[in-house]
N, C-alpha and C positions, 0 to 999 in steps of 0.2 A: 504494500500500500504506500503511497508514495504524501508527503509533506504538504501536496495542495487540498488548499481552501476548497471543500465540494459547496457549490449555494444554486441556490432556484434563482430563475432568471425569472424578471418582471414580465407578465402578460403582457402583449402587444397595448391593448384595451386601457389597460392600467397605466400602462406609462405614458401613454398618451394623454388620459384624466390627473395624470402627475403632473406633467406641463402645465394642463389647463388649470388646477388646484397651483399652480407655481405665479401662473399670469393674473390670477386672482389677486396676489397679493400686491397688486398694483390698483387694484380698486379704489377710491375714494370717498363709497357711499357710506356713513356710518349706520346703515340698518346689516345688512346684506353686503357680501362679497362675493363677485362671479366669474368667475374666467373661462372664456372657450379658444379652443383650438380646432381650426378644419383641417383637416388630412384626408390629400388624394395619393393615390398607387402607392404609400408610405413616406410620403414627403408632405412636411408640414407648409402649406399655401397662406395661413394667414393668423394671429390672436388676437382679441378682445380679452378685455376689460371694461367693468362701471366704470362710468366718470362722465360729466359734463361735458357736456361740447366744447371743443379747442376754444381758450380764452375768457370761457366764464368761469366761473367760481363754483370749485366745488362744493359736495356739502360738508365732507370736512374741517373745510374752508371757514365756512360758514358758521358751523358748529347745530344747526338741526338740520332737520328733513320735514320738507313740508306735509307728505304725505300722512308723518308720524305726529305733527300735531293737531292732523285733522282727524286720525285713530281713522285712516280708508285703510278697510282688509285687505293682505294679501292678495294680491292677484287682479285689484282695483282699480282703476282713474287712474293708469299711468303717464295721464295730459299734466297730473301736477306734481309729475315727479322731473325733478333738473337732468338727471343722469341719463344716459345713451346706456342700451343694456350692453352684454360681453357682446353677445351673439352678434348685435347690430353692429358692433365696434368690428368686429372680426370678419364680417361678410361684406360691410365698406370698406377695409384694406385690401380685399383680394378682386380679382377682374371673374366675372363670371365664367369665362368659357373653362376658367382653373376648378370653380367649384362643382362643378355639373358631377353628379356621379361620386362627390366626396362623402366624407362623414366630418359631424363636429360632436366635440368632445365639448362638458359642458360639468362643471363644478362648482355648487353655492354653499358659501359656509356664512351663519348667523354672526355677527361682528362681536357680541355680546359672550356668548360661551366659546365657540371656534367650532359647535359643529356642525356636519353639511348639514344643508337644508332638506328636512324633510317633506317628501313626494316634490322635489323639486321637477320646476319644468320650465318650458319657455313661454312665457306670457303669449296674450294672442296674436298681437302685432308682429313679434322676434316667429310665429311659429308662420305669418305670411314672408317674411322675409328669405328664410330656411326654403319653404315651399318655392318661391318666385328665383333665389338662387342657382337653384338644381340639385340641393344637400338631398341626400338618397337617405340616408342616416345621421341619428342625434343620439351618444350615448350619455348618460345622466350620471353621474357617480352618489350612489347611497350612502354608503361607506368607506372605510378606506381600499375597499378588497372586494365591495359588491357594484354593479350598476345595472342601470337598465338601456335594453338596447330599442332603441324608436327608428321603426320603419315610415318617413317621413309621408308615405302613399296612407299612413293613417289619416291624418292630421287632413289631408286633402277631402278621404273617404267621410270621415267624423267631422263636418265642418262645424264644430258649433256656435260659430259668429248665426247661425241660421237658427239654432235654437234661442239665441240671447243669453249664452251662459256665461258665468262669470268667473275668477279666481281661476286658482289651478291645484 
């Protein structure tokens, strides 16, 4: 038997929501922190981050959220929230003909304790975005070791901008 280290090597899936969980921590919203990554044929095309549109003031910045002291749930009136999601940051930096056929990798962790955000997903507006890009797939990270994989031909099938539903 010989001197070397034997170790498991990181799941493709994973390391990928590793990155994205890395780019997060560039966020600037103090409710929520999000980071995605799009990856086509194993090369990474583009990330996002929260944060305000180039040159205005984060919330950070700021020091509230407006959404939080109007106490809108979850998943709500995202017209009075300042911040640009990851997804939207990350699908603006790349040219479309890159995304078609991609997947985005996608990781929220709550600002307050540090853990992911539970049944996280991408709000309705980030899930036309994804849709009108070409993203084939959105995988979600639960855990540090679990996720979910979204076949984006749902989201298309399940439209529920039609039902009037709301949150996520």
């Amino acid at each position: 038997m010989s001197d070397q280290t034997i170790f498991t090597r990181r799941d493709k899936t994973n390391y990928y929501l590793d990155l994205a969980e890395v780019v997060s921590e560039r966020s600037t919203c103090i409710r929520r922190h999000f980071g995605a990554v799009i990856v086509k044929d194993d090369e990474v095309i583009s990330t996002g981050y929260v944060g305000a549109p180039r040159g205005r003031a984060n919330c950070n910045e700021l020091g509230y959220c407006t959404r939080e002291r109007l106490q809108v749930p979850r998943g709500e009136r995202y017209e009075l929230c300042r911040r640009v999601h990851a997804e939207a940051n990350a699908i603006i930096s790349a040219a479309r003909s890159e995304m078609i056929g991609s997947s985005l990798y996608l990781v929220g962790k709550e600002v307050r304790t540090g853990d992911y955000i539970e049944s996280a997903s991408s709000c309705a507006m980030c899930k036309r975005l994804v849709i009108n890009a070409g993203i084939a797939y959105v995988y979600v990270r639960d855990t540090r070791d679990e996720y979910r994989k979204i076949d984006v031909k749902d989201w298309i099938e399940n439209d529920e901008s039609i039902e009037g539903a709301y949150g996520y």
